[in-house]
C-alpha positions, 0 to 999 in steps of 0.5 A, a space after each residue: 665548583 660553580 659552572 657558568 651562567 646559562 640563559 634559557 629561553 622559553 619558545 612560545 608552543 601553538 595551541 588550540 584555546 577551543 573551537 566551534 563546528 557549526 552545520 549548515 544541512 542541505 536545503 532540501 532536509 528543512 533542518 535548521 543549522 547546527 552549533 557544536 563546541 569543541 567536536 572535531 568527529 562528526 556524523 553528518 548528512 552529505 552535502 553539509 556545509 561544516 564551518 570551522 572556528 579555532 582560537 588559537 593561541 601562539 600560532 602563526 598559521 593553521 593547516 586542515 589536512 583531509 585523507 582524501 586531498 592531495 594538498 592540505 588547506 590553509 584556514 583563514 585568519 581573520 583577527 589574532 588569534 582566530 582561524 576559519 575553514 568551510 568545506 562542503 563534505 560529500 563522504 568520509 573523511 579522516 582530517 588532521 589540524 595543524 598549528 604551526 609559528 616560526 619558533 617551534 619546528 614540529 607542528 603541533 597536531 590534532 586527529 579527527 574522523 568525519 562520517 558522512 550519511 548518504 541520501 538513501 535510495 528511495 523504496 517501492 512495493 506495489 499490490 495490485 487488483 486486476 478486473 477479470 470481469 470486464 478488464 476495464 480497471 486496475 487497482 493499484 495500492 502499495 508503499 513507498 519510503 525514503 530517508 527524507 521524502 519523495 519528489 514524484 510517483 509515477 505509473 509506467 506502462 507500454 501496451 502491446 499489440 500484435 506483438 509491437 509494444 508502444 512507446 512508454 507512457 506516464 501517469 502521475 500518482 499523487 503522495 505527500 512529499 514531504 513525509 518518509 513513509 506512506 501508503 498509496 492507491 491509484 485506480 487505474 481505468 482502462 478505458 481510455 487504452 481501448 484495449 482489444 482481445 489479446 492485447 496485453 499491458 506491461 506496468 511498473 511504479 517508479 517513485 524518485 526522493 528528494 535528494 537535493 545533493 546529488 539529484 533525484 535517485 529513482 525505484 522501481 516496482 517488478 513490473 507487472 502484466 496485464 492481458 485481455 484473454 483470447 475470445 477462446 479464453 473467454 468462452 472457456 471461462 464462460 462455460 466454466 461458470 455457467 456449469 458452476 453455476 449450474 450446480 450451485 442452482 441445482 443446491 439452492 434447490 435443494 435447499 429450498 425443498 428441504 426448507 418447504 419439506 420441513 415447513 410441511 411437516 410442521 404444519 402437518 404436526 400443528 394440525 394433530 396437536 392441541 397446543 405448539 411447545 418449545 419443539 415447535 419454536 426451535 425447528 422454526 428458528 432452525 427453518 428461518 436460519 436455513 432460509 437466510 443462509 439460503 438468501 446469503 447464497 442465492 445473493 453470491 450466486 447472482 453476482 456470480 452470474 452477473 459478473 459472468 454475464 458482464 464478461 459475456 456481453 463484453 467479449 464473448 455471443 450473446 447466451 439466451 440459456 445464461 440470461 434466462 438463468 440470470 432472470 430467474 436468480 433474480 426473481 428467486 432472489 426478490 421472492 427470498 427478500 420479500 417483505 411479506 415472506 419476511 412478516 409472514 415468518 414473524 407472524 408465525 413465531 409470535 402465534 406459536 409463542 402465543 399458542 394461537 395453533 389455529 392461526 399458526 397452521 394457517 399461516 404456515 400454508 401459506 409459507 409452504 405455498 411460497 416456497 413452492 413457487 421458489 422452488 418452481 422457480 429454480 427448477 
């Protein structure tokens, strides 16, 4: 049995040949365009510009559908067999492609996911020294990053006086735009505020980035405060440290006669012997390591003073007991750094090497005689 002859006829199905993305970046990344082939997932940057390119064949329309739009978009012919679609992407996205031609009913369809990276907010941190002498400087040093760089840096601040704050005023801190991540200093003078006592400043920085897309997005450090104490306050500080400053003296002292204490007895124990040995070398090497130990620390403590003095002078009557105790620090101080005191010393170690006694005696007189007065001097 032979059945009829059947004619079947082959219906044309679309289909995808290939395809190219190419990426346009927003402006503000300064990165050059992208050329994909044949990648339909993406990983972009938002605000990327994706150019689609499909060769199709058998196809009479192609459909972009994106989970995130009511209606799908058509992509354009532009020859045969070439359609196109451009599409500024802003966030995440699932999106299907469709082909469709009069003979086949069902389209034929592809499935792709795009991932969109936002512009990150800008971040700030901020240390701070603050002037707890003279109150007359703070300064500012910290770090800021972004994902791709900064338009501006700023240092905001109010000032409050008798309770009424001011309005917000800026200053600009200068960075490196273009670069993600950098260190910053700002030396902040107050002088120009005219601050009084009990005035307070109340101050945060604020950086903002670049973002190109969406607008500059902005941060901001805690804010931080900055008060010029009460007279009370700075009297109290200034006694605090005219009494510190009292016992360090009263240390120094100590100090100095041990130093003179063991010059004497060394020279009391020269004048018995025939001939120095490595004793005497060593209790002198120790004697000369206590004295600039000594220096070191009538150093710190005229600086103490000093600061102590310039807060005085700023805020607080003047104290005539605490400016004589700065000019005696100060004497004392030029007797320790005393070139001849400093030569005298060396001389005496190089005697004693050279078991010259009779002269190694003498000159530790007159070491012991300048101690004295140094010790006359703190006293």
């Amino acid at each position: 049995y032979n059945s009829p002859t059947y004619k079947v006829s082959l219906l044309d199905r679309p289909s995808v040949l290939s395809f190219n993305v190419k990426l346009d970046y927003p402006g503000y990344l300064n990165k050059p365009s992208e050329q994909l082939s044949n990648v339909g997932n993406l990983l972009v940057p938002q605000g990327t510009v994706v150019n689609w390119e499909f060769a199709a064949d058998h196809t009479d329309s192609l459909l972009f559908r994106f989970n995130t739009d009511a209606k799908p978009t058509a992509a354009r012919l532009i020859d045969d067999n070439t359609f196109v679609l451009n599409r500024k992407l802003m966030q995440n996205a699932g999106y299907t492609v469709s082909l469709k031609n009069g003979q086949v009913a069902s389209p034929s369809t592809i499935q792709y996911n795009v991932q969109v990276i936002p512009d990150r907010f800008p971040q700030v941190s901020v240390d701070r020294i603050q002037d707890t002498v003279t109150y007359n400087y703070i300064a500012l040093s910290g770090l800021v990053s972004d994902d791709y760089g900064f338009s501006k840096l700023r240092l905001n601040y109010k000032i409050n006086r008798n309770g009424k704050p001011s309005p917000l005023y800026s200053k600009d801190i200068p960075i490196n735009k273009s670069t993600t991540s950098q260190n910053f200093i700002y030396n902040w003078s107050l002088d120009s505020l005219k601050l009084g006592q009990e005035d307070k400043v109340e101050y945060y920085v604020q950086v903002w980035d670049n973002d190109g897309v969406n607008g500059a997005k902005s941060s901001r450090s805690n804010q931080l405060n900055f008060s010029i104490p009460s007279n009370a306050e700075i009297q109290k500080q200034v006694d605090k440290s005219a009494e510190k400053t009292e016992e360090q003296i009263d240390n120094a002292l100590s100090k100095t006669q041990a130093i003179k204490k063991e010059l004497q007895t060394m020279e009391d124990r020269m004048r018995t012997k025939k001939s120095s040995d490595f004793q005497d070398k060593k209790q002198l090497q120790d004697i000369l390591q206590k004295r600039e130990e000594l220096m070191k620390e009538v150093q710190k403590l005229q600086e103490q003073m000093q600061k102590t003095n310039d807060t005085q002078q700023r805020f607080a009557e003047k104290n005539q007991a605490m400016q004589d105790k700065m000019e005696q620090l100060q004497k004392l101080f030029k007797d320790l750094l005393d070139p001849e005191s400093k030569q005298l010393y060396e001389q005496l170690k190089q005697l004693l090497e050279r078991k010259q006694d009779e002269k190694a005696s003498d000159m530790l007189d007159r070491l012991t005689r300048k101690e004295k007065n140094m010790e006359r001097d703190l006293d």
